[in-house]
C-alpha positions in Angstrom: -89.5 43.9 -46.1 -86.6 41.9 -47.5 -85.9 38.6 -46.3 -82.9 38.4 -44.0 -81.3 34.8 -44.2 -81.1 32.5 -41.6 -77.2 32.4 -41.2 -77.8 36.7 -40.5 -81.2 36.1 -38.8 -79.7 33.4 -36.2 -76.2 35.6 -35.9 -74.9 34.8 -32.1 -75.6 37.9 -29.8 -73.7 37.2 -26.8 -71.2 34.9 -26.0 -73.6 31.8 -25.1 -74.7 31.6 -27.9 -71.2 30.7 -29.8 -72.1 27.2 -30.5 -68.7 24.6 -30.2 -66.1 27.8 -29.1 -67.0 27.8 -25.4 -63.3 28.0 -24.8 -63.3 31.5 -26.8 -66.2 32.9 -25.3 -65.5 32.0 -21.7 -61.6 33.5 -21.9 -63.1 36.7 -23.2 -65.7 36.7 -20.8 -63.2 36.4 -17.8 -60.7 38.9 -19.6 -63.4 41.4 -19.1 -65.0 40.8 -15.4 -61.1 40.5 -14.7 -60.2 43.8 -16.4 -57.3 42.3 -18.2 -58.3 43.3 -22.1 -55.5 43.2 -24.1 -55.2 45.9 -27.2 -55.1 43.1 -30.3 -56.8 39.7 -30.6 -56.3 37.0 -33.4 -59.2 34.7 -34.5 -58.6 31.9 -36.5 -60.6 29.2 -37.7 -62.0 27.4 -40.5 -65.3 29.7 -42.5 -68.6 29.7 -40.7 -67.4 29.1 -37.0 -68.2 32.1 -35.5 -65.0 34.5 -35.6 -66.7 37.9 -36.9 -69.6 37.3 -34.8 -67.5 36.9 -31.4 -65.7 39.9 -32.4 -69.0 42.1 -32.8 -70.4 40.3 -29.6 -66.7 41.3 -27.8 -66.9 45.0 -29.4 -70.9 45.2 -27.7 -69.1 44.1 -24.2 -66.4 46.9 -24.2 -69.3 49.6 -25.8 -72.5 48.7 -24.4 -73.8 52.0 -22.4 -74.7 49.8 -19.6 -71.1 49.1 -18.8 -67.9 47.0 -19.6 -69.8 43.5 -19.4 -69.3 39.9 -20.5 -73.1 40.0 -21.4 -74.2 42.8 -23.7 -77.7 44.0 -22.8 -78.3 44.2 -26.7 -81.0 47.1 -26.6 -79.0 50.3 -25.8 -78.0 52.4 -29.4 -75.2 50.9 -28.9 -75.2 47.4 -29.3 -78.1 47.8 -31.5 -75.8 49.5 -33.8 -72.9 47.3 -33.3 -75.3 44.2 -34.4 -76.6 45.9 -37.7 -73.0 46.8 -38.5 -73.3 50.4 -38.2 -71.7 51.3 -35.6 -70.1 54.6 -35.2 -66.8 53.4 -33.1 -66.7 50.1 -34.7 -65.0 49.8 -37.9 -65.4 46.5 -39.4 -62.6 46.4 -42.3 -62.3 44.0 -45.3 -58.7 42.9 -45.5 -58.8 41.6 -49.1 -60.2 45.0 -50.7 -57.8 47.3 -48.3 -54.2 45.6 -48.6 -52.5 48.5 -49.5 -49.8 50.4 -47.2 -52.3 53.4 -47.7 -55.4 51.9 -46.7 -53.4 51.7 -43.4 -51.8 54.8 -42.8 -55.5 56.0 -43.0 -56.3 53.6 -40.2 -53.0 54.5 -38.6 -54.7 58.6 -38.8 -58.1 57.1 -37.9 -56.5 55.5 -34.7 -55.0 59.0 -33.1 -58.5 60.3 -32.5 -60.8 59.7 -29.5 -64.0 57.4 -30.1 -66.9 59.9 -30.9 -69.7 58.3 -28.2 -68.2 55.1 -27.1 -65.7 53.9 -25.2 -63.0 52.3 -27.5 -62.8 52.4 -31.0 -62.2 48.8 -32.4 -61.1 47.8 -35.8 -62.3 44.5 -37.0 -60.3 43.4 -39.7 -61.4 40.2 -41.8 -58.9 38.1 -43.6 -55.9 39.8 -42.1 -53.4 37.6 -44.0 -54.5 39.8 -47.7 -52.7 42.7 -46.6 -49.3 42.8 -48.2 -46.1 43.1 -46.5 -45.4 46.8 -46.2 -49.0 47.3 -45.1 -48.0 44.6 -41.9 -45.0 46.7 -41.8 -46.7 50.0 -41.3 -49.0 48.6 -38.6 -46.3 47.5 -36.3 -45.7 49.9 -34.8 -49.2 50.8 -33.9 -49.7 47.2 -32.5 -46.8 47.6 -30.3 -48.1 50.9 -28.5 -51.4 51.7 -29.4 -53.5 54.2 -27.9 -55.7 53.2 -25.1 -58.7 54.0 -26.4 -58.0 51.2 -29.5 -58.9 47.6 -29.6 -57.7 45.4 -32.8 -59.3 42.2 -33.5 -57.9 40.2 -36.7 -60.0 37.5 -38.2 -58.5 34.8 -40.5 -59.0 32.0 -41.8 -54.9 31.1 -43.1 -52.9 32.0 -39.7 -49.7 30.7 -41.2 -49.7 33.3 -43.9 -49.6 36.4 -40.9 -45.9 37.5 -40.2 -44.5 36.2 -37.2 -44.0 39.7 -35.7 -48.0 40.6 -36.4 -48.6 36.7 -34.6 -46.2 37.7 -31.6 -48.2 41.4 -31.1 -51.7 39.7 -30.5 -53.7 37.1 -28.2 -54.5 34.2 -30.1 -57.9 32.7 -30.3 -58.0 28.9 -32.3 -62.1 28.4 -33.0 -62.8 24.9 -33.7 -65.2 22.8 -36.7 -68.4 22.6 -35.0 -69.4 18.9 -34.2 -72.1 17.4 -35.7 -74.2 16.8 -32.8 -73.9 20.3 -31.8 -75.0 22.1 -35.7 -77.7 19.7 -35.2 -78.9 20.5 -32.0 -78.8 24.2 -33.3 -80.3 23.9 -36.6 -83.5 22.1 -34.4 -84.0 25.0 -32.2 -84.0 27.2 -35.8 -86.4 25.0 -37.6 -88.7 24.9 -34.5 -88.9 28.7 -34.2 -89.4 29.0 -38.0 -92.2 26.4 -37.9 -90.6 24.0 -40.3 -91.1 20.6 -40.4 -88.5 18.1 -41.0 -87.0 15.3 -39.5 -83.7 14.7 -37.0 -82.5 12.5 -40.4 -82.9 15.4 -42.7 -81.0 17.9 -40.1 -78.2 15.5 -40.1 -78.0 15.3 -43.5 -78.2 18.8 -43.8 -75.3 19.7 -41.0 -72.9 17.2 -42.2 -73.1 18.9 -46.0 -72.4 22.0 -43.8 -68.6 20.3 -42.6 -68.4 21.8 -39.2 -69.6 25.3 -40.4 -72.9 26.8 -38.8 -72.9 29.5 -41.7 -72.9 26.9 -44.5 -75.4 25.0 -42.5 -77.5 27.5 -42.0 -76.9 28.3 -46.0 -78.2 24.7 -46.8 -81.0 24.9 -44.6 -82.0 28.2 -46.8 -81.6 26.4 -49.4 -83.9 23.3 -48.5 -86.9 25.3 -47.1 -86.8 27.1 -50.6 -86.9 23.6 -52.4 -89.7 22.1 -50.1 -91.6 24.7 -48.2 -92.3 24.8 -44.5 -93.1 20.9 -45.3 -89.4 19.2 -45.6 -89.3 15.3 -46.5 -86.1 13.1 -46.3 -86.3 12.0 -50.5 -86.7 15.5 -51.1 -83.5 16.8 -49.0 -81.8 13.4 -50.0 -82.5 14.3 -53.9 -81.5 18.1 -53.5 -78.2 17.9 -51.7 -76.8 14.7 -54.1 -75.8 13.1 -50.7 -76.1 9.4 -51.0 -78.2 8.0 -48.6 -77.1 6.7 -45.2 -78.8 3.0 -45.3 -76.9 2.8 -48.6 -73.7 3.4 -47.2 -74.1 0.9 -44.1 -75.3 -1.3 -46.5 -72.2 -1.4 -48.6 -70.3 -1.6 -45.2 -72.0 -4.9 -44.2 -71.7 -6.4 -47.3 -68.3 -5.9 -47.0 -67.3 -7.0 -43.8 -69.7 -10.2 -44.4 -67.8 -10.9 -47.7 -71.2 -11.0 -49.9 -70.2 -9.7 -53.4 -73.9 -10.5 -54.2 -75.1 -7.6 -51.7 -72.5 -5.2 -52.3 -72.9 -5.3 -56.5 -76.7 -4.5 -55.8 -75.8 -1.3 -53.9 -73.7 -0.2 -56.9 -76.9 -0.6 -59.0 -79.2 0.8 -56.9 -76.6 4.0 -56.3 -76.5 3.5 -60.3 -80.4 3.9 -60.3 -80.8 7.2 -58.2 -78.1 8.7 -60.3 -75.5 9.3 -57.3 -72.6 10.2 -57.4 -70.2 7.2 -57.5 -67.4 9.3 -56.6 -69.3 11.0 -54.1 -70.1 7.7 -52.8 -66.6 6.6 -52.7 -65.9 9.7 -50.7 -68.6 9.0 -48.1 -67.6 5.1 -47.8 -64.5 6.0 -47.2 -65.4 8.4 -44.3 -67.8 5.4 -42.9 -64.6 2.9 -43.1 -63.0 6.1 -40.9 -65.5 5.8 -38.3 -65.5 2.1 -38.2 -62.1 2.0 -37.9 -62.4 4.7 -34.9 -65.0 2.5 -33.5 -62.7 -0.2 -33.0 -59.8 1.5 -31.6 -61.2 3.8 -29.7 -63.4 3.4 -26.1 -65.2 6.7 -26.2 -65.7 7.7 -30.2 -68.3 10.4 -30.4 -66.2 13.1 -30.0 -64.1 12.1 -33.1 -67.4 11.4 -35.6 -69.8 13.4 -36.8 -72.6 11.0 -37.0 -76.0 10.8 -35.1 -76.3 8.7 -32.2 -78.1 5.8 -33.9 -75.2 5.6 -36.3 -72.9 5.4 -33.6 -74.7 2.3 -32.1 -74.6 0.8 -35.7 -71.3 1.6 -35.9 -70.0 0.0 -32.6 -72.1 -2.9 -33.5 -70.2 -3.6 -36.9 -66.6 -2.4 -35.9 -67.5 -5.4 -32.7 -67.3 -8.2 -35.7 -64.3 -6.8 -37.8 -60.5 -6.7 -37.9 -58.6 -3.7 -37.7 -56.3 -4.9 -40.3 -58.9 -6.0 -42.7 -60.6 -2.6 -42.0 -57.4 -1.3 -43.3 -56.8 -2.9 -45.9 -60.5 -1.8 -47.4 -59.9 1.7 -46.2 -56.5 1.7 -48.5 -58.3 0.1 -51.3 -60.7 2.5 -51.3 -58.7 5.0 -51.2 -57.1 4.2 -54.7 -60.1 3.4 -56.0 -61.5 6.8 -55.3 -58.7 8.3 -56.9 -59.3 6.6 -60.2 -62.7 7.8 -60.1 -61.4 11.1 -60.8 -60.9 10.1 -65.0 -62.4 7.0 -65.4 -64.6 6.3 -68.2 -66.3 3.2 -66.6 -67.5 4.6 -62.8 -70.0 2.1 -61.9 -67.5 -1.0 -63.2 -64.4 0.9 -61.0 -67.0 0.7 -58.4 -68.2 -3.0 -59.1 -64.5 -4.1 -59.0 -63.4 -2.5 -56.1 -66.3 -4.0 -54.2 -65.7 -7.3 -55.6 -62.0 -7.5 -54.4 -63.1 -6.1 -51.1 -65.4 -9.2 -50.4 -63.1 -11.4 -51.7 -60.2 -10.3 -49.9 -58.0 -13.0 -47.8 -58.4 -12.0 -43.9 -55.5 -10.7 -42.5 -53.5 -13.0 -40.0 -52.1 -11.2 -37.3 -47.8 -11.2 -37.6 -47.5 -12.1 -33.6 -49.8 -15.3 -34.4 -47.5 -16.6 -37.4 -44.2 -16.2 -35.4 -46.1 -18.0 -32.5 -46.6 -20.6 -34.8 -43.1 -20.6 -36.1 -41.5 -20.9 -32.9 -44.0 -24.0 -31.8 -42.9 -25.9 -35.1 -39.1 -24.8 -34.2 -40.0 -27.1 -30.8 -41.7 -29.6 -32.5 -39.1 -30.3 -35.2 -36.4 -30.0 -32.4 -38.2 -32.2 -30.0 -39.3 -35.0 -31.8 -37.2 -37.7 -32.7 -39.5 -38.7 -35.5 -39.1 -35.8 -37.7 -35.5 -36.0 -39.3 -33.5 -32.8 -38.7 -32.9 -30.6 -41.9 -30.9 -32.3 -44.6 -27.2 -31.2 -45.0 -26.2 -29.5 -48.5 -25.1 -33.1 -49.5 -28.7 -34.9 -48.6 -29.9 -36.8 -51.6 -32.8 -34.3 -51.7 -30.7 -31.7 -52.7 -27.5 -33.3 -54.1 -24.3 -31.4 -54.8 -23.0 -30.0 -58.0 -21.0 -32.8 -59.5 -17.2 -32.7 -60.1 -15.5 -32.0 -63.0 -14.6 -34.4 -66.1 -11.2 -34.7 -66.1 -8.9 -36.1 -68.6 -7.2 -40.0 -68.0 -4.2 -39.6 -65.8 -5.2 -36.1 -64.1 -5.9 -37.9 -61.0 -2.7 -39.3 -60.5 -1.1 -36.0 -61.6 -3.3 -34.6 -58.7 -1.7 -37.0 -56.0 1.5 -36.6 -57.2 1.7 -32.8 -56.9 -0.3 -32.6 -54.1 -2.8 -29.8 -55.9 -6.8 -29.4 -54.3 -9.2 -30.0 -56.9 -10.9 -27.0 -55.8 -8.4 -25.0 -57.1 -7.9 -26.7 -60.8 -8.3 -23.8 -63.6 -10.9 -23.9 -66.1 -10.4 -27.0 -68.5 -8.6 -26.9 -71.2 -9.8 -27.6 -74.3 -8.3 -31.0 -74.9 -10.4 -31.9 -71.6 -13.2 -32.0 -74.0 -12.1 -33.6 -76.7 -13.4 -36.9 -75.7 -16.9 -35.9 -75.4 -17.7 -35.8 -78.8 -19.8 -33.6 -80.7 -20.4 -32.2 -77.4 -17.1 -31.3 -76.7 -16.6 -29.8 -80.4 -19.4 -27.3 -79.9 -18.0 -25.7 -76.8 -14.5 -25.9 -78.3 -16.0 -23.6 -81.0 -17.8 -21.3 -78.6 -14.4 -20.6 -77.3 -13.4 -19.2 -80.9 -16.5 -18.6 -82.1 -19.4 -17.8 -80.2 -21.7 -16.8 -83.3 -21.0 -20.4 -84.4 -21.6 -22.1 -81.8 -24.6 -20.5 -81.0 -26.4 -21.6 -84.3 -24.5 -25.3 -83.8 -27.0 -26.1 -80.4 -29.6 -25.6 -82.9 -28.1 -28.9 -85.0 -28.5 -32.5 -84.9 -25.5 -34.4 -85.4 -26.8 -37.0 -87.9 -23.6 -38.6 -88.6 -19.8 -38.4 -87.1 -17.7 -40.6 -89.4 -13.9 -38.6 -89.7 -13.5 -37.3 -91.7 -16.9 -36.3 -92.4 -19.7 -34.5 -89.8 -23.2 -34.5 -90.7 -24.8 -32.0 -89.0 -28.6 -31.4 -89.6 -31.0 -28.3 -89.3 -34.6 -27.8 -89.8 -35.9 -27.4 -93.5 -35.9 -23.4 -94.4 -34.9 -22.4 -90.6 -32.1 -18.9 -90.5 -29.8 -21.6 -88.6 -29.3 -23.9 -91.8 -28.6 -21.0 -94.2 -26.7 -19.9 -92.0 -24.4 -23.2 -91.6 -24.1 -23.1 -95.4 -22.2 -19.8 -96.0 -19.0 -20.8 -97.5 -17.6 -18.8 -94.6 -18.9 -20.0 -91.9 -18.3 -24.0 -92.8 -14.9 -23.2 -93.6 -14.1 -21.6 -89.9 -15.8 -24.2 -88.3 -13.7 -27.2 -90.5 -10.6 -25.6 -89.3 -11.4 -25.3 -85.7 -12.9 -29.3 -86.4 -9.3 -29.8 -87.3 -7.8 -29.0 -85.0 -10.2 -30.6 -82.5 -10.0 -34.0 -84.3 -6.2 -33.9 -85.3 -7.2 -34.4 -88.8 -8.7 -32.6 -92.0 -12.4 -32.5 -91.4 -15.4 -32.2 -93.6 -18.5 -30.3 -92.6 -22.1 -31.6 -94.3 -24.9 -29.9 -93.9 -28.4 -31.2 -94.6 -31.6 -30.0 -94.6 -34.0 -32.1 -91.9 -37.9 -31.9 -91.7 -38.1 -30.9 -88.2 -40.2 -33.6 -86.9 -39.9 -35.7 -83.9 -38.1 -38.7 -84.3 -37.0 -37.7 -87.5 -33.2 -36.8 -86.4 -31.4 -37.1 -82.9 -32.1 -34.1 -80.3 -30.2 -31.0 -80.8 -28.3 -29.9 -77.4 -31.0 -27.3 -77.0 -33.6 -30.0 -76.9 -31.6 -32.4 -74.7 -31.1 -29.3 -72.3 -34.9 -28.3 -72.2 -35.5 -32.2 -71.5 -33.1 -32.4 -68.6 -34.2 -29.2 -66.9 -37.5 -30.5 -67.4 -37.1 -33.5 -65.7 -34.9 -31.4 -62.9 -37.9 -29.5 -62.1 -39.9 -32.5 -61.7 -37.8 -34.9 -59.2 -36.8 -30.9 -57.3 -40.4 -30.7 -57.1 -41.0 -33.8 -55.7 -38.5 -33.8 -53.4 -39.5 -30.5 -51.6 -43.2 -31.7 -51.2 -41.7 -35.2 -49.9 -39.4 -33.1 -47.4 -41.1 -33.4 -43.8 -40.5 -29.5 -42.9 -41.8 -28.8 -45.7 -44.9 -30.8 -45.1 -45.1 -29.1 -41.3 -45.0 -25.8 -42.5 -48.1 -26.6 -44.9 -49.9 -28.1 -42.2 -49.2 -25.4 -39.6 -50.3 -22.3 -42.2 -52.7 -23.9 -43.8 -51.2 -23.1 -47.1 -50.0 -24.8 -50.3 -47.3 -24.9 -52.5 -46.7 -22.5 -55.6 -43.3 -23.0 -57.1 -40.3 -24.7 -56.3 -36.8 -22.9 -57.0 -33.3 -24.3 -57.2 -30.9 -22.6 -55.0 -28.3 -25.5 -55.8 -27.3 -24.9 -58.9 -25.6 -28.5 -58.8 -28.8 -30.2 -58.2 -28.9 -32.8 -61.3 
């Protein structure tokens, strides 16, 4: 005799046996003590859950010889046939092999007759949503008014993909991922009546691969007793699904939350050892942040987890010692880092790194506790006549920008017209002139930006009208550049008329070193917003908010910004 698999061996027979769908099976049930059967049902649900098998339990309840009955006696012709797939009335249709319009007009034909022996014929049709549109179309009508001898279940596992006016025709059933508890509890009464030996661990291990399906359960279970016999230990199932193993896992976690890089880098080389997975690793880590996270927001958890109820003690005890935003910060960077798995070349070092950052993160302070703060150093800074209130925009910590140079005699030209210096215009360039070599640079940027842009670059070495020395480093772009006859002729005539007399331009050639020839105005600018820095610097750190706020946050400072650009 051929061996019949578990998943066909353990099919449900009557509706207490539906493991997880209790709501299905008791609405059918009371549908049929009460009489009120309706012509077309809908079952939809993820694979494995039970949706054919509740359909060939409801077709043995309308058929079985020994009446119309919410519990199918099993043993009459009947129901025996019904539960080999053989029966005569029963027609148990594969919607991805008949999606054509004809495939239903034969069903349509089928339909008009009377059941040969039983007392409706029923059409179960599995994956509903592969018929195409003009076979939906052609069934319509027979939905709407069927015969009263006919009984339509649809299975499906993509309810979204069934046309609304199919959906609107039928009663809808919704069957639900089996929780973990539950496969287990199953799978255990299976193992003991097949006289296999293997531990709750192992069963757990072997549900969760099967992701809230009994079939694929069942499947695995098949697949494990054919690895290790009627003799099943945890290394063996452990090796043979590739699932990494649980202590692993909620060692990891700990690590973690106790911020021991140490602990967590020898789980990575231990997972490195057994040749896991470290993507499947990530995967399952991030499901165990999940349930930790759960754990802490949560009162009542287990129905939301699939995990055994030893984890779930763990688990409560770990979430008791961690913060929900730290928790979510790990789950986020875990996230990504499982993502990058995907391509990289270096697993275990994505791995290493991700761990490493994750013990070493900051903790997270709570945003109602910092404005707490904020508002008790708003008192104390308002309260106490020691601290001095904020300094004004002119405070000698942060002095103003400084008023203009202006040419002898503006002043009283001021008074006399009654004009704001505010409003002055831009000065002209004979507001300048006095300033020297200064003032002949940005009299040439006016005219000449090019020039004056290499100029910055110059020393003056010597300004005795008519003659300006001007220096540039030995072999630099800037000094040929000052010696094309072009240029030195532009800038003599614009040093002309600067001067109010014929001026000659000399350019020399310096070494470059320091001390060796006055600063350039580049230099001297670098210098003074050097030393800016320095005294803004100081001054922040010297100011007493500024000292509060370090106190209260516990924090230090990183870098000082201007936002007076007047500060000198």
């Amino acid at each position: 005799m051929s061996y019949l698999v578990l998943a066909r061996k353990w099919r449900p027979q009557n509706f207490d046996d539906l493991v997880g769908q209790e709501h299905v099976s008791q609405t059918l049930a009371n549908s049929i003590k009460s009489g009120r059967v309706h012509h077309a049902f809908l079952f939809t649900g993820a694979r494995g859950v039970g949706k054919t098998s509740a359909a060939r339990i409801f077709a043995k309840a309308l058929n079985c010889e020994t009446g119309i009955t919410s519990e199918p006696c099993n043993e009459c012709p009947s129901c025996l046939e019904i539960t080999a797939g053989q029966g005569l009335d029963v027609f148990e249709i594969d919607g991805a092999s008949n999606t054509g319009v004809d495939d239903v007009r034969e069903l349509r034909e089928n339909i008009r007759y009377l059941p040969s022996r039983s007392r409706y014929k029923i059409f179960i049709i599995d994956e509903v949503h592969m018929l195409s549109i003009n076979a939906f179309n052609a069934l319509l009508k027979t939905l709407e008014e069927p015969p009263g001898h006919a009984k339509f279940i649809f299975a499906t596992t993509e309810p979204h993909k069934i046309p609304v006016t199919i959906l609107s025709r039928c009663q809808r059933f919704d069957f639900r991922k089996i929780p973990l508890p539950r496969v287990t509890a199953r799978l255990r009464e299976i193992v003991d009546a097949e006289q296999i030996r293997i531990s709750d661990r192992s069963l757990a291990l072997v549900a969760r691969r099967g992701e809230g399906s009994m079939r694929d359960s069942l499947s695995t279970m098949d697949q494990v007793i054919a690895f290790c016999g009627e003799e099943v230990s945890d290394d063996d199932v452990q090796g043979l699904l590739g699932m990494v193993d649980r202590r692993l896992l909620l060692d990891s976690l700990e690590a973690v939350l106790e911020r021991d890089s140490r602990r967590a880098l020898e789980v990575v080389r231990r997972i490195d050892d057994m040749g896991h997975s470290f993507r499947q690793f990530g995967l399952e880590l991030v499901e165990l942040f999940r349930s930790v996270i759960l754990c802490k927001v949560v009162e009542s958890p287990a129905e939301m987890l699939d995990v055994t109820a030893e984890e779930l003690v763990e688990l409560q005890r770990l979430a008791q010692g961690a913060v929900l935003e730290d928790l979510q910060r790990h789950m986020t960077l875990l996230m990504r880092t499982e993502a990058e798995l995907v391509n990289s070349s270096y697993p275990r070092l994505a791995m290493e790194m991700a761990l490493v950052r994750m013990t070493n993160l900051p903790p997270a302070r709570d945003v109602a506790t910092l404005v707490k703060k904020l508002e008790a150093l708003e008192k104390r800074l308002a309260g106490t006549s020691g601290l001095p209130s904020p300094p004004p925009p002119s405070s000698p910590s942060f002095p103003p920008e400084p008023p203009p140079v202006s040419p002898p005699g503006s002043e009283v030209s001021e008074r006399a017209t009654g004009a704001s210096p505010k409003k002055a215009e831009a000065p002209a360039p004979k507001v300048v002139r006095g300033t020297g070599w200064q003032g002949l640079v940005e009299t040439v940027r006016a005219q000449r930006p090019s020039i004056a842009s290499v100029l910055e670059h110059g020393s003056l070495l010597c300004q005795d009208l008519p003659v300006v020395e001007i220096g540039f480093t030995s072999g630099s772009f800037n000094l040929e550049r000052m010696r094309d006859s072009e240029t030195q002729q532009a800038l003599e005539e614009i040093a002309a008329t600067f001067f109010g007399q014929k001026v000659t331009i000399k350019v020399s050639a310096i070494n470059g070193k320091a001390g060796q020839a006055p600063p350039s105005l580049i230099e001297e600018q670098r210098a003074k917003d050097s030393d800016r820095k320095k005294r803004l610097r100081e001054d922040a750190l010297a100011h007493p908010m500024i000292q509060a706020a370090v106190s209260v946050f516990g924090g230090e400072i990183k870098e000082v910004r201007p936002i007076d650009k007047g500060f000198v």
